[in-house]
NUVOFI-789439 format. One line per field, with one value per atom (N, C-alpha, C): residue in one letter; y, x, z. Coordinates in Angstrom, 3 decimals. Each point is the difference from the previous one (the first is absolute). Layout:
<nutis>
resn = (A, ...)
v = (Y, ...)
u = (X, ...)
w = (Z, ...)
</nutis>
This chain:
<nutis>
resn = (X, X, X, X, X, X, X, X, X, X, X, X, X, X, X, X, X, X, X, X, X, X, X, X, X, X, X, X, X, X, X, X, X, X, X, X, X, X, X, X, X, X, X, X, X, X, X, X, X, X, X, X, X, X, X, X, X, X, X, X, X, X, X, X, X, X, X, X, X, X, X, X, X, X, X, X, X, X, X, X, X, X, X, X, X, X, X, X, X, X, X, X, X, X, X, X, X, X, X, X, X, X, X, X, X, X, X, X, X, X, X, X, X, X, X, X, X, X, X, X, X, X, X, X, X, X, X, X, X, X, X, X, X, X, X, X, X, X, X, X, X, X, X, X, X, X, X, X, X, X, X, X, X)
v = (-152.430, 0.399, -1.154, -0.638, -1.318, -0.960, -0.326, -0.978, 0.216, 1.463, 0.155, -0.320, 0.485, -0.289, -1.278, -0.845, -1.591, -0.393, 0.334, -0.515, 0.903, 0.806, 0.601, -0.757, -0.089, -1.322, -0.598, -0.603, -1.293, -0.619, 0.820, 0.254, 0.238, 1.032, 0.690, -1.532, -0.803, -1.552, -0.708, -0.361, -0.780, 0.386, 1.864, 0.018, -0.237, 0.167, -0.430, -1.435, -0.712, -1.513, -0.447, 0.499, 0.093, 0.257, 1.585, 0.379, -0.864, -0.624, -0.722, -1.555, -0.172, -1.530, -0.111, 1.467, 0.498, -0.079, 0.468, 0.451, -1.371, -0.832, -1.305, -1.001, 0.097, -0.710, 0.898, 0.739, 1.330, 0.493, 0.565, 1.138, 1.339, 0.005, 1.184, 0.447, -0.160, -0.140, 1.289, 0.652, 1.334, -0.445, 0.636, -0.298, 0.966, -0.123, 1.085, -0.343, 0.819, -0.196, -0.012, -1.186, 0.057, 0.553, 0.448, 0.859, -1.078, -0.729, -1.006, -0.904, -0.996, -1.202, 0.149, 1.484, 0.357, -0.580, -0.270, -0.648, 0.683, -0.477, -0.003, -1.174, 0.657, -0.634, 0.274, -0.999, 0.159, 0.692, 0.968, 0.538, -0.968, -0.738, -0.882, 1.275, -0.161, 0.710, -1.121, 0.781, -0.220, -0.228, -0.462, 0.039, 0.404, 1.234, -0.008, 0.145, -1.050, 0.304, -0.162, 0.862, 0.402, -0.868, -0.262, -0.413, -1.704)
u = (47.872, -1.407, -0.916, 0.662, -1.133, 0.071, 1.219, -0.259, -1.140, 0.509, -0.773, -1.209, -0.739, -1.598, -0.341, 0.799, 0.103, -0.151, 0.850, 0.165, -1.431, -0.240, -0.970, -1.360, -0.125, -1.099, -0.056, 1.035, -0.181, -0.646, 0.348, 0.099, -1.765, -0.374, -1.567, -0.793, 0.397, -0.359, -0.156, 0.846, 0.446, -1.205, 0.393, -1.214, -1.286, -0.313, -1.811, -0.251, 1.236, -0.151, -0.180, 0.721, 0.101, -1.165, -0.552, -1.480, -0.799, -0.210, -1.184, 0.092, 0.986, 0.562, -0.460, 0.326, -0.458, -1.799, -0.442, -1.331, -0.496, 0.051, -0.440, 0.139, 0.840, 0.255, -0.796, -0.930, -1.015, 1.087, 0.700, 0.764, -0.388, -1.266, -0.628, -0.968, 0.578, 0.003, 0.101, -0.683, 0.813, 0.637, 1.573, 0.766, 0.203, 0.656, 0.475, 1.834, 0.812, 0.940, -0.313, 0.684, -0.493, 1.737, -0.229, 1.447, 0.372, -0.267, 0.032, 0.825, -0.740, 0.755, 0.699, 0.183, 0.633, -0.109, -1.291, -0.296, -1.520, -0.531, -1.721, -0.428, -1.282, -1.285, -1.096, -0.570, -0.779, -1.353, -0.773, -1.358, -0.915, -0.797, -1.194, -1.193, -0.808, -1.003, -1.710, -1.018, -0.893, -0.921, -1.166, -0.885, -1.683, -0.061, -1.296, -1.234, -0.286, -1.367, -1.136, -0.864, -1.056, -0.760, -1.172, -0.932, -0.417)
w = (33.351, 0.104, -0.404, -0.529, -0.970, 0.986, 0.458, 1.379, 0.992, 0.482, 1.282, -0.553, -1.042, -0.634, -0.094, -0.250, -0.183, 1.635, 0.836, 1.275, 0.979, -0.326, 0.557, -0.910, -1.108, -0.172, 0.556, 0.286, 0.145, 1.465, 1.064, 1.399, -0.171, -1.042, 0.039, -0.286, -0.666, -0.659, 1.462, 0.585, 0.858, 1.857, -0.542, 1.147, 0.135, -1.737, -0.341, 0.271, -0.280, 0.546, 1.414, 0.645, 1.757, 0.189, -0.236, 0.286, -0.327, -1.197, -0.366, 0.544, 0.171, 0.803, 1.821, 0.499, 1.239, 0.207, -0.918, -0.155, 0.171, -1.423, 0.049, 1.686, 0.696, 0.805, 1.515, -0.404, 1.105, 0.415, -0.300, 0.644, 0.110, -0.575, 0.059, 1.369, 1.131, 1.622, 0.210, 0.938, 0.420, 1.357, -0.172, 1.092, 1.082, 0.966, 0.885, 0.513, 0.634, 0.586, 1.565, 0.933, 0.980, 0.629, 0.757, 0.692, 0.996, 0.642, 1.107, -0.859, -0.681, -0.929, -0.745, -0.364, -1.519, -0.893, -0.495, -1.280, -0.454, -1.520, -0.212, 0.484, 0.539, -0.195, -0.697, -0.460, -0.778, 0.700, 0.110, 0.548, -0.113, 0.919, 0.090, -0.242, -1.109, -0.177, 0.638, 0.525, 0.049, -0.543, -0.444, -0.387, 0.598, -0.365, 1.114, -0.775, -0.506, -0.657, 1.018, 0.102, 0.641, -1.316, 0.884, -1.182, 0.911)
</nutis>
């Protein structure tokens, strides 16, 4: 039981790093799956300021 808690930390550690390592580098993109390429793309957003 003390392992799994240890090994399940540790994994919870490792993902806050990924996430925040992800983040830093703009990964904060909204993506889509395209069925054709079988892969993501990233969504090109617009900007429409009126004005």
């Amino acid at each position: 039981m003390k392992r799994s808690l240890v090994v399940s930390g540790g994994l919870l550690i490792l993902g806050a790093i990924l996430l925040g390592w992800g983040w830093q580098h703009r990964g904060d993109k909204p993506v889509v799956w395209n069925h054709q390429d079988r892969r993501f793309e990233v969504i090109q957003q617009k900007n429409n300021a009126s004005g």
